[in-house]
VOFISE-122633 format. One record per residue: x, y, z of N, C-alpha, C, O, CB in turn. Coordinates in steps of 0.1 Angstrom, whole numbers, plus 2048, in hexadecimal, padded with zeros to 3 digits. Atoms other than C-alpha are relative to their C-alpha. Glycine has a CB too. Layout:
<pts>
XYZXYZXYZXYZXYZ/...
</pts>
This chain:
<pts>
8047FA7F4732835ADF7F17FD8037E98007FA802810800/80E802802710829AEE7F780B8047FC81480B7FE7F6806/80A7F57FE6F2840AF280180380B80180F80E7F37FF7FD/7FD7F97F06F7840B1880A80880380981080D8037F7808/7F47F77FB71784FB177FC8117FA7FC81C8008107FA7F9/8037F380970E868AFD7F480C8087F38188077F97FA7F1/80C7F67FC6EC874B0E80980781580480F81C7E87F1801/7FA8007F4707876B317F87FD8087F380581080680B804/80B8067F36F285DB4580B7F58068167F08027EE7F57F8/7F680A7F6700849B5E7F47F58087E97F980880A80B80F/80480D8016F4825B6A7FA7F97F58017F87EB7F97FE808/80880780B6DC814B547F780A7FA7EB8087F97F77F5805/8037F680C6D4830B3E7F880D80A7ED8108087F47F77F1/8087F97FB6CC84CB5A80D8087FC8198047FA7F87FD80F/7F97F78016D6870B5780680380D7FF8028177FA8097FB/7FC7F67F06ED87FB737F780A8007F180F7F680F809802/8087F47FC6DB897B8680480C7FC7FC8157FC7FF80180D/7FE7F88046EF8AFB7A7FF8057F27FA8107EE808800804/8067FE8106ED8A9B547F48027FD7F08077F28017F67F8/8087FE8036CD8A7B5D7F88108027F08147F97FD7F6804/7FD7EE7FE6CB8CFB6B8038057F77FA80A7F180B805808/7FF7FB8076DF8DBB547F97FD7F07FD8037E680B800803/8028008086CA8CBB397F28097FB7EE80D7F18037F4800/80C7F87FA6AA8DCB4880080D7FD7F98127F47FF7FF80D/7FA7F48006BA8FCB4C7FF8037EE7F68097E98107FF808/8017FE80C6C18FCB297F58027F77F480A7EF8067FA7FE/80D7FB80469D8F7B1F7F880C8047F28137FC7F87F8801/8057F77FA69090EB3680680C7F77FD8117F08047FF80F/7F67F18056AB92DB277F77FE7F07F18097ED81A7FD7FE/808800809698921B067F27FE8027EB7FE7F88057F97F9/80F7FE7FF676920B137FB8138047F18198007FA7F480D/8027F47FD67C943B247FF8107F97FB81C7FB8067FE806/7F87F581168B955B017F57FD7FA7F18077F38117FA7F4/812800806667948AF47F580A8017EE8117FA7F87F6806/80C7F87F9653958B0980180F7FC7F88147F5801800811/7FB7F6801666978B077FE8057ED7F680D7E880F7FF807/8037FD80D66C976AE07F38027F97F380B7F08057F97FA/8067FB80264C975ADB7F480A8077EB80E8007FF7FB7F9/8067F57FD63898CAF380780D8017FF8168037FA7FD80A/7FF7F68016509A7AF280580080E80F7FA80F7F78067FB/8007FB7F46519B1B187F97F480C7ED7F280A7F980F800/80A80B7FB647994B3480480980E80A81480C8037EB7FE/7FE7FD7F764C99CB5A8057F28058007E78037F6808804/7FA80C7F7662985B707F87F58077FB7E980880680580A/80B8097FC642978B807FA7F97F77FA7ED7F77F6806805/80780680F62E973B5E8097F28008057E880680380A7F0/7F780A80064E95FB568017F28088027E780480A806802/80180B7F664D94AB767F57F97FD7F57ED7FE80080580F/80B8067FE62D943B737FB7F47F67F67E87F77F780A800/80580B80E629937B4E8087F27FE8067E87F880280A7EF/7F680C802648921B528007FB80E80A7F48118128047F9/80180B7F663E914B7580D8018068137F68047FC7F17FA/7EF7FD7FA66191EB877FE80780A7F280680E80B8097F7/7FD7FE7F366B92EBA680780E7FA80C80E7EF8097F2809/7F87F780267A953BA880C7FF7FF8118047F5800806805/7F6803804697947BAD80A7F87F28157F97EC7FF7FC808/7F680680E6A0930B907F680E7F67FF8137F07FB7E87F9/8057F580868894EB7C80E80C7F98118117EF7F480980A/7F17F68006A8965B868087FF7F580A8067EB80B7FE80B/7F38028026C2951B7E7FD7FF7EE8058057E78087F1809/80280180B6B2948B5A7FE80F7F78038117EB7F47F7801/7FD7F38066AD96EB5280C80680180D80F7F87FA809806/7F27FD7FD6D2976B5D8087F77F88147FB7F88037FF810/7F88048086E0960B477FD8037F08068057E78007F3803/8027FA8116CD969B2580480C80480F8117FF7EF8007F7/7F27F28016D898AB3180A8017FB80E8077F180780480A/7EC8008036FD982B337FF7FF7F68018097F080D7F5804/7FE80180B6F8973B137FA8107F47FE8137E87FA7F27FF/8047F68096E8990B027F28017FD7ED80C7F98087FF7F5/80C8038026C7980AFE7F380A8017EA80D7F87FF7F8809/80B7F77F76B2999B1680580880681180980A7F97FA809/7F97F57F76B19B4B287F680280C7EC7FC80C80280F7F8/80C8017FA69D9BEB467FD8118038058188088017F780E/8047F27FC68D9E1B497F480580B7EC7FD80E7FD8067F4/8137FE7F966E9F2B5E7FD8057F680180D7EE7FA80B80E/80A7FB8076519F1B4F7F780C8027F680F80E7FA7F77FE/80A7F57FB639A0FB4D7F87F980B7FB7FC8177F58067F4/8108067F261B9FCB6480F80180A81B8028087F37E77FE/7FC8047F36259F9B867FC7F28067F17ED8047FB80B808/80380C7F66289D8B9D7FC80080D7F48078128097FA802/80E7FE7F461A9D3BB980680A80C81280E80D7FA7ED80B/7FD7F07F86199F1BD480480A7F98078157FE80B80180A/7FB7F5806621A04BBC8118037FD81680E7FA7FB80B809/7F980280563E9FABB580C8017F080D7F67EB7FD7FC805/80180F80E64F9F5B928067F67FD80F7F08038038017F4/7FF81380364E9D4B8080D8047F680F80D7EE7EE7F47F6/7F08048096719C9B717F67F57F57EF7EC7F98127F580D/80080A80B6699B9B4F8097FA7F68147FF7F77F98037F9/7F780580267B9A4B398008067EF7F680C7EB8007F1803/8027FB81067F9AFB1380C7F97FA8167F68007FF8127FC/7F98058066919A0AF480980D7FC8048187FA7FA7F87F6/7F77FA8076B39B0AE78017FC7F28087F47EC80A7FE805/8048018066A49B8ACD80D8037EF80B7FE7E47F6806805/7F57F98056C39C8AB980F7F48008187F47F880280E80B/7F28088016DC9ACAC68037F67F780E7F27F28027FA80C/80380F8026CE98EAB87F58037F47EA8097F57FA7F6810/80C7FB8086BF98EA947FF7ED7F78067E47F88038127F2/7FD80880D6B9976A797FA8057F17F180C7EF7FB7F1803/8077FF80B6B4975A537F27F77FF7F17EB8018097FD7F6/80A80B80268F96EA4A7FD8087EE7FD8147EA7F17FF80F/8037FE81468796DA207EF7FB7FE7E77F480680E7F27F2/812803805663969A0F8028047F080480F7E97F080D80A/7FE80481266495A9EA7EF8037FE7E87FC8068067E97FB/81280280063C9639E18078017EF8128037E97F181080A/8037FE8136339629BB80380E7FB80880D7F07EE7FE7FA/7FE7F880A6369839B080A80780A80D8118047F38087F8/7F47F77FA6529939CD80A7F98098077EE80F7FA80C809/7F780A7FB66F9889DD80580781280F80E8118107FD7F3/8017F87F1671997A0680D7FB80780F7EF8087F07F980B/7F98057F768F997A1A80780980E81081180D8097FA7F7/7FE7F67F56919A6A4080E7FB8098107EF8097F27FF80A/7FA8067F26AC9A1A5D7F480680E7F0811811815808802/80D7FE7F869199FA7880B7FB80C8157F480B7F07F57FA/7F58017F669F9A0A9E7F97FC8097EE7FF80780980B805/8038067F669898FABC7F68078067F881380A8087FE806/80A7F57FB674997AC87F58017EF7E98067EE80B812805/8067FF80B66A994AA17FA8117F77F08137F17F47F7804/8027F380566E9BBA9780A7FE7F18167FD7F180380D80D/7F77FC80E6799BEA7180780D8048018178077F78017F1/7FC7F57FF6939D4A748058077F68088137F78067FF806/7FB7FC80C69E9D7A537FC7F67F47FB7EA7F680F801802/80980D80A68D9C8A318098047EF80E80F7EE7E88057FE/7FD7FE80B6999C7A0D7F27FE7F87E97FE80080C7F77FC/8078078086819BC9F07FC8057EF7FB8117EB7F57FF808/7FF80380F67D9B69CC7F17F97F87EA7EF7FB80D7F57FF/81280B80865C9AB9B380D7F97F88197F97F67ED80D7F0/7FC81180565F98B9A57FA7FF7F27ED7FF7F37F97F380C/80780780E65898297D7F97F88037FF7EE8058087FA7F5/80780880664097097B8047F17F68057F27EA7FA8097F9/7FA80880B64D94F96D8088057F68098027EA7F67FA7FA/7FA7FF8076649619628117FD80581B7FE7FE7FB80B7FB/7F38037FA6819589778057F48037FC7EB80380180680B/7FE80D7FA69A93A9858057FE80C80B8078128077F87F9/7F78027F36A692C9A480B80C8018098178078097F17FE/7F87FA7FF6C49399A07FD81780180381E8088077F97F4/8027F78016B895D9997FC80581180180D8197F88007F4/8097FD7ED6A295F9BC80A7F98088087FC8147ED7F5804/7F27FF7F56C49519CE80880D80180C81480A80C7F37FC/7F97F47FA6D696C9C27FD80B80480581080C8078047FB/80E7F57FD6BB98A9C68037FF8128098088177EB7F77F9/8018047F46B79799EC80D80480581080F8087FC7F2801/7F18057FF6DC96F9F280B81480281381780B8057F47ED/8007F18026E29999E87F880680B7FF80F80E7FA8047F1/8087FC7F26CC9A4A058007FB80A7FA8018137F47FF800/7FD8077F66D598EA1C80C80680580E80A8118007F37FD/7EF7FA7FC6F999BA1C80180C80080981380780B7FC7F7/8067EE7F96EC9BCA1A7FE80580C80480E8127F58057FD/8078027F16D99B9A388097FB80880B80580F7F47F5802/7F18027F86F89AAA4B80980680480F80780E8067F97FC/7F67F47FC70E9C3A437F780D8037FE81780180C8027F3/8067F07F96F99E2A4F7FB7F980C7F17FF8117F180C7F7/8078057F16F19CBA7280E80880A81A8088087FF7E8801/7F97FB7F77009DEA8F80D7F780380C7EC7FF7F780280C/7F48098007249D1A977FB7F980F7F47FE8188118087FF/8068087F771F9B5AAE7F57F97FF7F27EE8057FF805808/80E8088006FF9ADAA58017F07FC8067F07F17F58077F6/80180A8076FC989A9E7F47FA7FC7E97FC8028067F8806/80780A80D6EA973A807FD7F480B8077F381280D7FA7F0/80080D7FA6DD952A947F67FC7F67F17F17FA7FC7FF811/80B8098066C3948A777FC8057F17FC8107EC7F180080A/8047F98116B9949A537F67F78027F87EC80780A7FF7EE/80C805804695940A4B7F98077F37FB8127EE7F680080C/8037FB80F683940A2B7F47F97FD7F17ED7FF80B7FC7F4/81280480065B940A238027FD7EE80A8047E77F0811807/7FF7FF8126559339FC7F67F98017F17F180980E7F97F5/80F80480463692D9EA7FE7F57F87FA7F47EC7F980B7F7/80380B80763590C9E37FD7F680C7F87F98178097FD7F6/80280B7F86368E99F180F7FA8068197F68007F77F57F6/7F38037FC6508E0A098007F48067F77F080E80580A807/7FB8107F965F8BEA1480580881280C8118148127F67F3/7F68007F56658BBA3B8077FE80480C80380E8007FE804/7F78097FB67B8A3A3981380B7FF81C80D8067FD7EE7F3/7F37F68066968BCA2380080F80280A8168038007FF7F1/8007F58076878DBA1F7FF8057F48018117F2806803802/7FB80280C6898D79FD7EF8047F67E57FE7F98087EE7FF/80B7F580866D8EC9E37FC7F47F87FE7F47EC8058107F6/80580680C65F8CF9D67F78007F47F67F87EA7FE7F8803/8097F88106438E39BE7FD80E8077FA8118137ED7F67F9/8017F38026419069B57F07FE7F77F07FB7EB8108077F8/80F80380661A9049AB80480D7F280380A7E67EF806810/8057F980B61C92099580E8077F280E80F7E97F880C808/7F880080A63D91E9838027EB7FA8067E97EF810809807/80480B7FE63A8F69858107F88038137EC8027F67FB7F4/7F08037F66638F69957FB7F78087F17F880E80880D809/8008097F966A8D69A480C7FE80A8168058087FD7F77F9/7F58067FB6828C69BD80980B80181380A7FA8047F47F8/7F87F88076948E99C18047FC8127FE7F881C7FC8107F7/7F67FC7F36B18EC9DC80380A80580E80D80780A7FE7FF/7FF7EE7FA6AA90E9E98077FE80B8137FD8097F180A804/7F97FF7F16B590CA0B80E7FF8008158088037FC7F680A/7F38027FF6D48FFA098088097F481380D7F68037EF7FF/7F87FB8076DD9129E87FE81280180481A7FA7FD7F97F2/8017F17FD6D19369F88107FF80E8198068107EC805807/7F68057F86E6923A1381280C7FF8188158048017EF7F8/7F07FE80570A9259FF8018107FC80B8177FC8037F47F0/7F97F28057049479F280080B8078038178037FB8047F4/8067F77F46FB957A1181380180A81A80A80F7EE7F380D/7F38017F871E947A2080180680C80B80B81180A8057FB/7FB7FD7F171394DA428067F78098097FC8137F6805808/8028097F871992DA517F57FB8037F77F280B804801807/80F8047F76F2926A597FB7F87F78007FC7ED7F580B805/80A8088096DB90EA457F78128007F981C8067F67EE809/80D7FC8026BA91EA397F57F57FD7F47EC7F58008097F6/80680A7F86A090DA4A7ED80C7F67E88177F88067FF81A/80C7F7808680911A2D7F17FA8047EF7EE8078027FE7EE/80F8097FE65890CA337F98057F57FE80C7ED7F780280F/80A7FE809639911A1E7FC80C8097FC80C8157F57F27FC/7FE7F67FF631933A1E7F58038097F680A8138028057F6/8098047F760E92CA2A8007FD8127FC80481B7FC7F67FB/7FF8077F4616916A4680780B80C80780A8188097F27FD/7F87F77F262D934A557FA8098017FB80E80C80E806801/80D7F77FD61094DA507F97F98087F480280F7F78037F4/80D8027FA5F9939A6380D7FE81280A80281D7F37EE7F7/7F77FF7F0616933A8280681080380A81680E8117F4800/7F97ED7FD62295AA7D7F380780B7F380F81580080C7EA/80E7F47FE5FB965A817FB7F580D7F07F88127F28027EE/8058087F35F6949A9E80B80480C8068018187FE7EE7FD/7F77FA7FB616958AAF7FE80E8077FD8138128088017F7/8017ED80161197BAA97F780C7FB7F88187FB8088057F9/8077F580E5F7988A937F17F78087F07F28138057FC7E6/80C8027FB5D1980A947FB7F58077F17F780D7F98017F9/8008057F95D1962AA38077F780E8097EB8117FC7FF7FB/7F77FF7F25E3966AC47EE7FD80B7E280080980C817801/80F8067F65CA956AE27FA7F57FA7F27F08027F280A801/8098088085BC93DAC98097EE8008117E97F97FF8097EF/7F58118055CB916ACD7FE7FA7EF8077F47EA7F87EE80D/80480580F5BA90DAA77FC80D7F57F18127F57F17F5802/8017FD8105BD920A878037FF7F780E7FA7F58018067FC/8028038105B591FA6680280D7F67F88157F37F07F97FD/7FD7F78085CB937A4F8077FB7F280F7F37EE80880A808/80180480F5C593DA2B80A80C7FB80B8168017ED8007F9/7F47F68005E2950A177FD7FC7EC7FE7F17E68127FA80B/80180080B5DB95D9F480C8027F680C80E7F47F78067FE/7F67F880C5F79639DB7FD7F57F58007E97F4814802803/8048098105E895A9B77FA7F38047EE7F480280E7FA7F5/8088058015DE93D9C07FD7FF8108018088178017F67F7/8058037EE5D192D9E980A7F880880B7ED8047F27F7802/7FB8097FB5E791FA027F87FF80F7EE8068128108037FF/8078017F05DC916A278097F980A8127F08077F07F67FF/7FA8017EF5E8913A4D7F97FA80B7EE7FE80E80280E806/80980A7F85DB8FDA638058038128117FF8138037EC7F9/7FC7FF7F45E0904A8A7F57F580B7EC7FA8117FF810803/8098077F55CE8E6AA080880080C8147FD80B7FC7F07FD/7FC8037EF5D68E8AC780B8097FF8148048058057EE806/7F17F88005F3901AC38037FD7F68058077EF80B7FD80A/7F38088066078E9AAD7FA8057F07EF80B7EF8017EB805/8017FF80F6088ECA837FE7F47FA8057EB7FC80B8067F9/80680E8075F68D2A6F80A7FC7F78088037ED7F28017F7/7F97FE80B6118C7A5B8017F87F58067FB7EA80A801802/7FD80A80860D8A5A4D80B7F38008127F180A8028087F6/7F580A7FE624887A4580B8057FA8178027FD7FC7F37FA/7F680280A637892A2D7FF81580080581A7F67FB7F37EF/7FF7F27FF6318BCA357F980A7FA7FA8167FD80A8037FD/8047FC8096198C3A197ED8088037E680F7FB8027F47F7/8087FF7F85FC8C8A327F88097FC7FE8117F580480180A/8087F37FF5DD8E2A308028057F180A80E7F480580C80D/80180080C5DD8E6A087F38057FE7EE8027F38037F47FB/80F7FD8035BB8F5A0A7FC8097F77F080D7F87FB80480A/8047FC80B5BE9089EB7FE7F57F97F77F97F08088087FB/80680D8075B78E39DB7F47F88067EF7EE80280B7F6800/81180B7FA5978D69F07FA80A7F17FF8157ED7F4805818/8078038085808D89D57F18018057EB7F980C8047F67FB/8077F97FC5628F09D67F48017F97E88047FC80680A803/8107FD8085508F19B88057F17F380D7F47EA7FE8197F6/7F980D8055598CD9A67F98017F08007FF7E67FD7F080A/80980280A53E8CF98B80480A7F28078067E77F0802807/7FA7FD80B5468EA97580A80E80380A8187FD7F38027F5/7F17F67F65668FF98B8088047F48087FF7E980C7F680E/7F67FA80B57F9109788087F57FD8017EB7FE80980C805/7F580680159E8FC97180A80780680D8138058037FD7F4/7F27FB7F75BA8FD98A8097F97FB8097ED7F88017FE80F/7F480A8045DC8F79828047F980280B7F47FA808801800/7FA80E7FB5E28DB9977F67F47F97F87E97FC8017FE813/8048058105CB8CC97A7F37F88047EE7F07FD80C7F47F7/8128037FC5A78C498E7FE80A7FE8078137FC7F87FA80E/80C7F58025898DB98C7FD80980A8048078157F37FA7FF/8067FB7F257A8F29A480B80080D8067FB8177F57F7805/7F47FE7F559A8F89BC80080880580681180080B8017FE/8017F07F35949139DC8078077F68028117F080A802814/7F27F38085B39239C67F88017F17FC80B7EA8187F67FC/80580280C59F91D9A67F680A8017F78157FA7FC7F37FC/80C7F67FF5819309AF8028108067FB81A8047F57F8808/8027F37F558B94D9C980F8017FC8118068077FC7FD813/7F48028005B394D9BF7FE8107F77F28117F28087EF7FA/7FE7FA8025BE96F9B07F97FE7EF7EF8057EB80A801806/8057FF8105B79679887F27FE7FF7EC8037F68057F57F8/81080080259595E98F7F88098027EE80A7FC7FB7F7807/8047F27FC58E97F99F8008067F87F580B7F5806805807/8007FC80959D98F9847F88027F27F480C7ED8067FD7FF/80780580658C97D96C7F58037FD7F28077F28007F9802/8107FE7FB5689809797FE8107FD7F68147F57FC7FB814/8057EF80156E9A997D8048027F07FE80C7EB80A80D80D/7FF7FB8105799AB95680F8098028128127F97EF80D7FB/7F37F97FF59B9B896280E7F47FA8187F2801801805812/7F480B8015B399E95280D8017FA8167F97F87FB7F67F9/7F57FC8085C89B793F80380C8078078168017FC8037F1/7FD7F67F65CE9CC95D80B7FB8098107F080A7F3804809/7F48097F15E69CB97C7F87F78027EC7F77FF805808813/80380A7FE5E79AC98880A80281280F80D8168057F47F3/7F87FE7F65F79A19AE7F88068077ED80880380C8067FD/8057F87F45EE9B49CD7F880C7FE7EE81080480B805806/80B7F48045E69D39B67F37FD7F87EA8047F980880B7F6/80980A80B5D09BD99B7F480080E7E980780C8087EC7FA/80B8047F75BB9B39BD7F980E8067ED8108068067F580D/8047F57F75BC9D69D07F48087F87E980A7FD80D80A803/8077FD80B5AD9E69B17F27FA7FC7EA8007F58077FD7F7/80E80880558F9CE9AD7F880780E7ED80D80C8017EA7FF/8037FE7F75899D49D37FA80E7FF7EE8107FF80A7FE808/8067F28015889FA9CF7F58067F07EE8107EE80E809801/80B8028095739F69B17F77FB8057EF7FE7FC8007FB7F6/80D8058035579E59BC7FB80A80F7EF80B8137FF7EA7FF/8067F47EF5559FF9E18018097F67FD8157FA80C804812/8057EF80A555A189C47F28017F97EC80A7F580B8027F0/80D80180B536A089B38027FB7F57FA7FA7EB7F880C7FD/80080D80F5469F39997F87F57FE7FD7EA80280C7F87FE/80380E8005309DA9918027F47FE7FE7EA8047FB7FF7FE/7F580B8085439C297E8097FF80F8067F381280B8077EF/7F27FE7F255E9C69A07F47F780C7F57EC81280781A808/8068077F753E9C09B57FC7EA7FE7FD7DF8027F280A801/80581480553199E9A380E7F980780D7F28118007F97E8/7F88067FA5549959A88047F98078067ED805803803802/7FB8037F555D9949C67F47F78097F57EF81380680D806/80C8067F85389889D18077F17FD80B7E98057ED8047FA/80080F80453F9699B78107F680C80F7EB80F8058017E8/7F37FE8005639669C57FC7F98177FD7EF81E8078187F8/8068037F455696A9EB7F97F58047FB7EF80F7FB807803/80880D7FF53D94F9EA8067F28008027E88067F77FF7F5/7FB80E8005549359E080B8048098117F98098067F87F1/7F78037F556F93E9FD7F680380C7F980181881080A801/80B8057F1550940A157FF7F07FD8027E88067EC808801/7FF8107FE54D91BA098067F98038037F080A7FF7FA7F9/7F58087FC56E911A0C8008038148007FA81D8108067F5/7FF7FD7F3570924A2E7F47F980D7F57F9819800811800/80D8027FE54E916A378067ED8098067E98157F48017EE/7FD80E80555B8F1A3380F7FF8088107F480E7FF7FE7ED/7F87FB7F557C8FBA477FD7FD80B8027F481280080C801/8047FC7F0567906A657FF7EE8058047E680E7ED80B801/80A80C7F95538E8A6780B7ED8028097E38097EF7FF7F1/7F78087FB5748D1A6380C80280A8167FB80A8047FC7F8/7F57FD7FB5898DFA797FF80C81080680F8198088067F4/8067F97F15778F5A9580980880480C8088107FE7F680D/7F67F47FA590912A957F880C8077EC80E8058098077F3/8047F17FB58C933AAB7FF8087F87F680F7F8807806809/7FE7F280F59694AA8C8087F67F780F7EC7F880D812804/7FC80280D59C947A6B80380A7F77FB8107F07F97FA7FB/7F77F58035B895EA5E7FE8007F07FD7F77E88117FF806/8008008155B696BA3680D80B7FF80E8178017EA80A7F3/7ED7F98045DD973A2E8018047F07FB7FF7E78107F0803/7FA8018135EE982A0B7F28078017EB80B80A8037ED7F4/80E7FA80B5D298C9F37F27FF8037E88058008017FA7F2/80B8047FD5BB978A017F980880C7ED80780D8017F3802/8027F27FA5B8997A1D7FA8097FA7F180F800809806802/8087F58015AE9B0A057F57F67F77ED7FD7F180880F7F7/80D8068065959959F37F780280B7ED8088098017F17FB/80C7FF7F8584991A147FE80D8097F780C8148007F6809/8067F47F85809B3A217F68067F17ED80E7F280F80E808/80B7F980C5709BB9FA7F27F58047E77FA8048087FD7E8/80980980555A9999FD7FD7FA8117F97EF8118067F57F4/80180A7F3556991A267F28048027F17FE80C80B80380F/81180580352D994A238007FA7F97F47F97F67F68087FD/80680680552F980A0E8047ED8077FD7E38088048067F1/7F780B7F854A967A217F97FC80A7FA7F181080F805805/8068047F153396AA3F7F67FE7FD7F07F78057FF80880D/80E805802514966A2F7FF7EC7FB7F67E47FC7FA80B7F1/7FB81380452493EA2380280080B7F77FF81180F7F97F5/8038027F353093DA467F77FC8067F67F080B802808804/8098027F9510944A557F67F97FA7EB7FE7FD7FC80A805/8068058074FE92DA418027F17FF7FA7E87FC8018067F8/7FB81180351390CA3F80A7FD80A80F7F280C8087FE7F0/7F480B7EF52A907A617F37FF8067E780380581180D80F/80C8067F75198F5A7B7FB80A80C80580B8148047F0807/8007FB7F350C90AA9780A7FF80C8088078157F57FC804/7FC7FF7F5521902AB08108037FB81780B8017FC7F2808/7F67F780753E907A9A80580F7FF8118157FF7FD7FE7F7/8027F6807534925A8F7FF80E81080281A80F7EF7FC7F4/7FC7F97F4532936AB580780680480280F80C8017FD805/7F57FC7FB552940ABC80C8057F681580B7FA8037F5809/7F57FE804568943A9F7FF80D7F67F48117F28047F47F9/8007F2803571962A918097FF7F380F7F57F280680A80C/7FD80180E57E96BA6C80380E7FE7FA8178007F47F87F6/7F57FC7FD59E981A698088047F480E7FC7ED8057F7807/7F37FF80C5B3993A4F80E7FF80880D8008148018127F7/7F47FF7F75D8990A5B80780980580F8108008087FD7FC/7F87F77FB5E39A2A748148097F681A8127F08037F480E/7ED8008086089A0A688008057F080B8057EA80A7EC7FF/7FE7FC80E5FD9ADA438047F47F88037E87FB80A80C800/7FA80380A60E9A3A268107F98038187F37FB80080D7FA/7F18057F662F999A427F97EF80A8017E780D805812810/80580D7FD61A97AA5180C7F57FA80E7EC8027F17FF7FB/7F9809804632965A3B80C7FF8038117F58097FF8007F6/7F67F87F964E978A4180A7FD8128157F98157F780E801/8068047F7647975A6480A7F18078137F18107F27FF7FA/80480B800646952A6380F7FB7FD8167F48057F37FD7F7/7EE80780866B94AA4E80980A81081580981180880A7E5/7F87F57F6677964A6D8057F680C8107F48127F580E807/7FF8077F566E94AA878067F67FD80F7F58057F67FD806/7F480B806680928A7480A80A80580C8098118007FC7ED/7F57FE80169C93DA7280280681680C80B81A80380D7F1/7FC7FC7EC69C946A9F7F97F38037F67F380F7F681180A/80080F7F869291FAA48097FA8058057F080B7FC7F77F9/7F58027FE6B2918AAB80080480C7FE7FC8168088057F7/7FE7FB7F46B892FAC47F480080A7FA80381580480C7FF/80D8007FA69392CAD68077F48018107FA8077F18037FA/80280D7FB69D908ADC80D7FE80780C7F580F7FD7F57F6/7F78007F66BF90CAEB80680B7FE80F8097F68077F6801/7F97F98056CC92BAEA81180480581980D8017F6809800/7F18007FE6EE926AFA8057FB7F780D8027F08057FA80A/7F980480D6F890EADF7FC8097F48048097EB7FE7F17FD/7FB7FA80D6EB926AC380880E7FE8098167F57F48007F8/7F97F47FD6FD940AD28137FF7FE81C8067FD7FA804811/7EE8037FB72092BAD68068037F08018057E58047E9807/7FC7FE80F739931ABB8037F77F68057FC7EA809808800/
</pts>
């Protein structure tokens, strides 16, 4: 069959006018479920406006995610003009969910999150420490997943599984090709959370980072901003790159690695990925530890919170810390700015409560080493979205599907 027939073009490779309509239409119904999914509430005008349309086709495009279940339309509190009220559009939030999971190093997260991006329901589990396998974190996951399915309202439909994991992920597969801190290679998560899930859906996986920095450019702190730069601590550094809207991703998906630029080369700690001085080497959770004399204490979220509230207590050992600790992610952040000219720069995970213990010290590198003109406008950000920025992030893979056409991911 040749491509002409297939794409339903007629003469020398032109679309009918009608394939070409209905092909429109169909983007449009998925540009309009965008808008909606993520502001929550738009108004019919808003709508018209941002997608350049006419009330009329506006209608007909709200009246059909209706039928389908998509949306709803209610009045909003404000009033429209004369005093009128304004009909707005909102996601059905209840109808339409998907599974989203988050593999971090020491816990394993799993929500059915619904159209509109409200977790409605979450499981979750800590994670050994290198002490677990594949298999173990499929079935853990795989067990919550089907949990979460069966307590979903009847009717509700599954359109997406997504899954945030802390490592390095291939674009091409999906496929976990290193686990930095168990040194797991080549693993087949997706497809083998896939089989044991037995919903019918792939699971569509990213680097855990990379969906923190699109979760928190979505939804969280940097919403308004076309360029950010988000840094995401668990044990050791990962990073999120946002230029022009879009996600930096690379050739091969491995992109924004900025726990490996190399900060202090001469005599830096040793990082596991086996150079010196590594952003993750110097400012990464053990080093923190380390520095305050806490190395036989919690470790993890509580290990960091603990140093934090020690050194606003007057610990001094907690203070050196975090000063030593702060200085080298003002460098790295410093060196960021000045390549990349973001509006904000988000600190996700652990690296949140590092920089609310150490941000005089973060802004004192800042104001010292970006260039002036750089340094103007950009603003520096714990994550909105918390500890769920990642979360977040595996929520939206799993509703990409339906954002891009949502009649076909609706068909049966």
């Amino acid at each position: 069959m040749s491509s002409s027939t297939v794409s339903g073009a007629t003469g020398r490779g032109r679309r009918s006018p009608h394939t070409a309509r209905h092909t429109t239409r169909r983007r449009n119904l998925g540009v309009l479920l965008r808008e909606v999914h993520r502001d929550g509430a738009v108004s019919r005008t808003e709508l018209a406006d941002r997608m350049g349309v006419n009330r009329s086709t506006i209608l007909t495009l709200i009246a059909k995610l209706a039928e389908t279940g998509l949306v709803r339309e209610e009045t909003s509190a404000t009033t429209g003009r004369a005093g009128r009220p304004s009909l707005v559009v909102r996601p059905e939030t209840g109808q339409v969910y998907v599974l989203a999971f988050d593999v971090a190093v020491d816990r394993v997260v799993a929500a059915r999150v619904g159209l509109g991006g409200a977790v409605l329901e979450r499981r979750e589990a800590a994670r050994r420490r290198g002490g677990d396998d594949l298999d173990e974190i499929v079935d853990v996951l795989a067990g919550f997943g089907n949990a979460l399915v069966d307590v979903a309202p009847a009717g509700a439909k599954c359109v997406g599984v997504g899954a945030s994991y802390c490592g390095l992920i291939g674009a091409a597969d999906g496929k976990v090709r290193l686990e930095p801190t168990t040194g797991w290679t080549e693993l087949d998560f997706g497809p083998a959370l896939a089989r044991r899930l037995g919903l019918g859906l792939p699971v569509t996986v990213g680097n855990e980072a990379h969906l923190g920095a699109l979760a928190e450019f979505e939804r969280g702190a940097g919403v308004g901003s076309r360029n950010l730069v988000y840094l995401h601590g668990d044990v050791g550094v990962g990073g999120g790159i946002i230029v022009g809207g879009r996600l930096l991703d690379g050739d091969e998906g491995y992109a924004a690695e900025v726990g490996h630029m190399i900060v202090n080369p001469y005599d830096g700690r040793p990082c596991m990925c086996g150079s010196r001085g590594c952003l993750e080497a110097e400012v990464g959770e053990p080093a923190l530890l380390e520095a305050a004399g806490r190395t036989g204490g919690p470790i993890g979220r509580e290990g960091v919170r603990a140093v934090v509230r020690a050194a606003e207590n007057g610990d001094a050992a907690a203070r050196r810390a975090l000063d030593t600790v702060g200085d080298w992610l003002g460098i790295g952040v410093a060196n960021l700015i000045n390549l990349f000219n973001p509006g904000v720069v988000v600190f996700g995970g652990m690296l949140s409560e590092i920089y609310r213990g150490a941000a005089s010290r973060v802004n004192t590198r800042v104001n010292e080493s970006v260039l002036h003109v750089h340094r103007e406008r950009v603003a520096l950000r714990t994550a909105a979205l918390g500890y769920d920025s990642t979360l977040a992030g595996a929520a939206e893979l799993g509703f990409a599907a339906l954002l891009s056409d949502p009649l076909a991911a609706l068909a049966p």
